[in-house]
C-alpha positions in Angstrom: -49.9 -52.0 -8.1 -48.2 -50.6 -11.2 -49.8 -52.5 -14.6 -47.4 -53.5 -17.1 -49.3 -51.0 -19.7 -48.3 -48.3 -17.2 -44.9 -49.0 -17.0 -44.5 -49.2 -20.5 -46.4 -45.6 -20.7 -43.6 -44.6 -17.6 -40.8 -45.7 -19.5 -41.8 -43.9 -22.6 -42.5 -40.5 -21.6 -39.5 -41.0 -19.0 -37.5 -41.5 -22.9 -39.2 -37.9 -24.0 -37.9 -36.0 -20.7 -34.6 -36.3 -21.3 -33.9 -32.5 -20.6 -32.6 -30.1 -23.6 -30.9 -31.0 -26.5 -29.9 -28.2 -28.1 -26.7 -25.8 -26.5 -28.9 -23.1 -26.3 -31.5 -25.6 -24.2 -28.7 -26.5 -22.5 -27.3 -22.7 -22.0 -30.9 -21.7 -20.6 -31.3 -24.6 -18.5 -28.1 -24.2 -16.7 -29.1 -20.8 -15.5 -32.3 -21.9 -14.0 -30.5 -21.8 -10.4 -30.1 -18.2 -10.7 -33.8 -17.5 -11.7 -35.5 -19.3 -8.6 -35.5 -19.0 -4.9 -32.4 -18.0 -3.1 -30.5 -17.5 -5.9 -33.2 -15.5 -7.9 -32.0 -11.7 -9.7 -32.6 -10.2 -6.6 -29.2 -11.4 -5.0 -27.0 -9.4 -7.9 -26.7 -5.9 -8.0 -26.6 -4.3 -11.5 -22.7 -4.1 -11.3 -22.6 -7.7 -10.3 -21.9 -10.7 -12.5 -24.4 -13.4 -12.1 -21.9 -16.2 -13.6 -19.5 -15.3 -11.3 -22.0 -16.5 -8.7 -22.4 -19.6 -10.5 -18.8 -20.2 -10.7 -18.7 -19.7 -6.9 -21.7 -22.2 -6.6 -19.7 -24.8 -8.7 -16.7 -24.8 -6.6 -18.3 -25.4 -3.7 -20.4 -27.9 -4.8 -17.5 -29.4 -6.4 -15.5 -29.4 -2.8 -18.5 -30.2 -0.3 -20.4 -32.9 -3.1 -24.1 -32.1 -1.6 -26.4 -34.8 -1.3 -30.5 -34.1 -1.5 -31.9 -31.3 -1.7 -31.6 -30.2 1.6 -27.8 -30.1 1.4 -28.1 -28.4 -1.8 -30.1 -25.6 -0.1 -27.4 -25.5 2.4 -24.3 -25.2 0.3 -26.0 -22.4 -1.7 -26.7 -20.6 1.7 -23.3 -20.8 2.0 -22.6 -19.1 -1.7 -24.8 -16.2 -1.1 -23.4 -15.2 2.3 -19.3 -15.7 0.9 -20.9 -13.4 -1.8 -22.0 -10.9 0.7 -18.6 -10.7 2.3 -17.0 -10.0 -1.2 -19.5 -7.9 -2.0 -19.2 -5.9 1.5 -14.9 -5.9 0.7 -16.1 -4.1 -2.4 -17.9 -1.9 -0.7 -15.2 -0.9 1.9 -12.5 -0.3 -0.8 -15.0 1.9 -2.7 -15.9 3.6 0.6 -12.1 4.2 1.1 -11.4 5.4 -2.9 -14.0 8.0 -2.4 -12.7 9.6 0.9 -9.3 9.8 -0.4 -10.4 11.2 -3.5 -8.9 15.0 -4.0 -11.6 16.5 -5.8 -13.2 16.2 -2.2 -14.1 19.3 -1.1 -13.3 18.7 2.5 -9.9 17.2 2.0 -8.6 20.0 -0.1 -9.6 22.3 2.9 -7.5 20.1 4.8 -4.8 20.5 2.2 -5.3 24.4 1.8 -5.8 24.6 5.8 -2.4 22.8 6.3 -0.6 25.1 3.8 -2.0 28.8 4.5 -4.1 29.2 1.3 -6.4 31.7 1.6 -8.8 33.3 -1.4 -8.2 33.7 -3.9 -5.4 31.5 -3.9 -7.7 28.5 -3.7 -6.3 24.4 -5.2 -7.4 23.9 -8.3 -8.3 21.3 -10.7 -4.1 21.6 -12.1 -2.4 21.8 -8.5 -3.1 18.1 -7.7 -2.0 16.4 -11.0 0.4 14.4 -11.2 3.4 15.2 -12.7 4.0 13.8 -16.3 5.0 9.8 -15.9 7.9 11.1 -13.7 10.5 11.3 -16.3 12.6 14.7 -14.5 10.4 17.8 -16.8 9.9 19.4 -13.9 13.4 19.3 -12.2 14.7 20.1 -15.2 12.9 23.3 -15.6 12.7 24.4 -13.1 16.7 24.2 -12.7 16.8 26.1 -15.7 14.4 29.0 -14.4 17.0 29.1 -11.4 19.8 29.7 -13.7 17.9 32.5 -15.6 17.0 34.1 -12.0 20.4 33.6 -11.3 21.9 34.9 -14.3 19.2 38.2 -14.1 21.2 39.6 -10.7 24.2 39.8 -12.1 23.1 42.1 -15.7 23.6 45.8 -15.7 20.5 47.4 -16.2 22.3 50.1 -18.4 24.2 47.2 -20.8 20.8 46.1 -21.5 19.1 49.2 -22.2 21.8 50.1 -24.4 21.0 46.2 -26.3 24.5 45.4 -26.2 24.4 41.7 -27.3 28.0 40.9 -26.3 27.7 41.7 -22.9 24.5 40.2 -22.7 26.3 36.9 -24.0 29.0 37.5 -21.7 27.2 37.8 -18.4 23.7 36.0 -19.3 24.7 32.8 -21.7 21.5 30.8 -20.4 19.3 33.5 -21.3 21.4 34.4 -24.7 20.8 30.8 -25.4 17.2 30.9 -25.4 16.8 34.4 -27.6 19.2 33.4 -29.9 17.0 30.1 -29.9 13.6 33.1 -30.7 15.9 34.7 -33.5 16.7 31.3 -35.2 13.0 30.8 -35.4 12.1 34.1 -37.0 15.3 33.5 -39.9 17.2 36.4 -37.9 20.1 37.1 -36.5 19.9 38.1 -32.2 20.7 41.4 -32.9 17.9 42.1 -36.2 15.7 40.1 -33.8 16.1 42.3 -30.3 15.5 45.4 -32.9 11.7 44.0 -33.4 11.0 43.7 -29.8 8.7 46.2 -27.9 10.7 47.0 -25.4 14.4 46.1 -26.9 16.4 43.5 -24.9 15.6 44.7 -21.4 11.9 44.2 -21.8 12.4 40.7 -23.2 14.6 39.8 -19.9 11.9 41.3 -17.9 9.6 38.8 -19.8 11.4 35.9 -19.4 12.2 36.4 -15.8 8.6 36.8 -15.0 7.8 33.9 -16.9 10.4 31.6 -15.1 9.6 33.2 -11.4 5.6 32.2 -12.1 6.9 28.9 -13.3 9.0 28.5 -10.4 6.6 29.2 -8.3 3.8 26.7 -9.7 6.1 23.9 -9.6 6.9 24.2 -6.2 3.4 24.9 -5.5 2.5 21.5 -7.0 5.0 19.4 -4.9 4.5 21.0 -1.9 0.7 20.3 -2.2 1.4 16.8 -3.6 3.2 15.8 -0.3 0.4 17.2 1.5 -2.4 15.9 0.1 -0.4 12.4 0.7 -0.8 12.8 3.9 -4.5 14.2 3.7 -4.9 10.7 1.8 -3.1 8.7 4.4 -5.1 9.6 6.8 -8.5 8.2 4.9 -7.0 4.6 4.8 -10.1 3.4 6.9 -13.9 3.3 6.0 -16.3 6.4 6.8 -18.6 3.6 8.6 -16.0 1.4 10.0 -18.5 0.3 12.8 -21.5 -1.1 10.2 -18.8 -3.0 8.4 -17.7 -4.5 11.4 -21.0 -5.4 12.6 -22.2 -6.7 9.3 -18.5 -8.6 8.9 -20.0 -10.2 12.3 -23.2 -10.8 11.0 -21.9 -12.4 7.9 -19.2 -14.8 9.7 -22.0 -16.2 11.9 -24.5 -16.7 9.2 -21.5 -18.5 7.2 -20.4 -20.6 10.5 -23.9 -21.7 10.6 -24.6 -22.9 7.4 -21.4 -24.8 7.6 -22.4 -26.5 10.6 -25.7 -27.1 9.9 -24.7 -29.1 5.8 -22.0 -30.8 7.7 -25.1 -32.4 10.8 -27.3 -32.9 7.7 -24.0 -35.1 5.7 -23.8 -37.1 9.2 -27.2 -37.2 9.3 -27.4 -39.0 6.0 -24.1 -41.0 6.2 -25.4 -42.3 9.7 -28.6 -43.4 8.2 -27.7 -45.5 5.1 -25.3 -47.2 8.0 -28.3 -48.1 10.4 -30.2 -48.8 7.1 -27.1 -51.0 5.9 -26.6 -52.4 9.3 -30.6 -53.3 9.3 -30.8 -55.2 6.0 -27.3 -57.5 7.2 
């Protein structure tokens, strides 16, 4: 039988455990459920948050309202294994992301298989970007290249030869535009300007129709591999290891299902006894 000096000495060292004070007591303290047992370091990876665990944890304490410690165990059996299935939703996107990445060597071999690219016409690195924040560059250049093409047929390789600037003007005004454009640069008139070229007027033409042909050529390049490699990707919509996941989806569900069951026996359990107990002191 307790003495009255020992309840005294009870009731004051029951007044000194009164837990931490401090915030930072208080900070530490409220960790401790991620330090021990089932929820110990070992459950996070390094990418993983602990305190969104903890949040986790919270809610579903919050909703199922554990009783004991055994319920306790049980709800946090159920936190771990909903972690695991966000963790393994993680891991299926990331599985996906990597297989329809282009930098892949095997799906630009699809890409260059699909297309007819042979060596040393190989994709590279500048084939697969993206073209810039889709504001019409591209169209637009390559519009004006076709006009320049267009414009090349029809000059006389005799007028330009001779650097008759009138003609040229005449027959070419797209491509006048643009060396008139070089001449305004240099502080020159078209005609001072054609004078310092290498090769007069006809080699710059040749230049710039060159120029516009490669450019032609690359931008059409670009979009036709573009709307191949969207397919390439479409077709890496599902996980490399589609059956694991599955299996460990399965695995997952059943261990969650159980847990369930078994807090929700132990919450009967309990309710059912404090009614017999209730029912045995009427």
């Amino acid at each position: 039988m307790t003495t009255a000096k020992q309840a005294a000495a009870n009731q004051q060292n029951a007044q000194k455990s009164t837990g931490p004070l401090t915030p930072q007591g208080k900070t530490n303290a409220s960790s401790n459920a991620l330090k021990h047992g089932v929820l110990s370091a070992r459950l996070f990876l390094d990418d993983e948050n602990p305190e969104e665990f903890q949040l986790l944890l919270d809610g579903l304490q919050a909703s199922l309202r554990p009783s004991g410690s055994l319920e306790l165990v049980l709800v946090e059996r159920i936190a771990v294994t909903m972690w695991r299935q966000q963790r393994l939703i993680r891991a299926e996107t990331a599985g996906i992301e990597l297989a329809r990445r282009l930098d892949a060597k095997s799906n630009r071999r699809q890409i260059e298989n699909a297309m007819g690219i042979v060596y040393p016409k190989q994709i590279e690195d500048g084939d697969l970007e993206p073209p810039p924040d889709d504001d019409g560059l591209d169209a637009e250049y390559l519009e004006y290249c076709e006009m320049i093409v267009r414009e090349y047929h029809h000059l006389d390789r005799k007028v330009l030869e001779a650097n008759d600037i009138t003609h040229f003007e005449q027959v070419a005004p797209t491509m006048y535009a643009a060396l008139r454009e070089e001449a305004d640069e240099a502080n020159v008139s078209v005609t001072e300007y054609v004078q310092t070229l290498k090769r007069d007027l006809l080699g710059w033409v040749n230049k710039t129709v060159d120029s516009c042909c490669f450019e032609m050529e690359h931008v059409r390049r670009r979009t036709a591999i573009a709307e191949v490699a969207d397919f390439v990707r479409s077709r890496q919509s599902a996980p490399i290891n589609h059956e694991l996941l599955c299996k460990y989806q399965t695995a997952l569900d059943g261990e969650l299902y159980r847990a369930i069951r078994a807090l929700r026996d132990a919450q009967e359990w309990r309710l059912k006894t404090l009614d017999d107990s209730g029912a045995i002191a009427t």
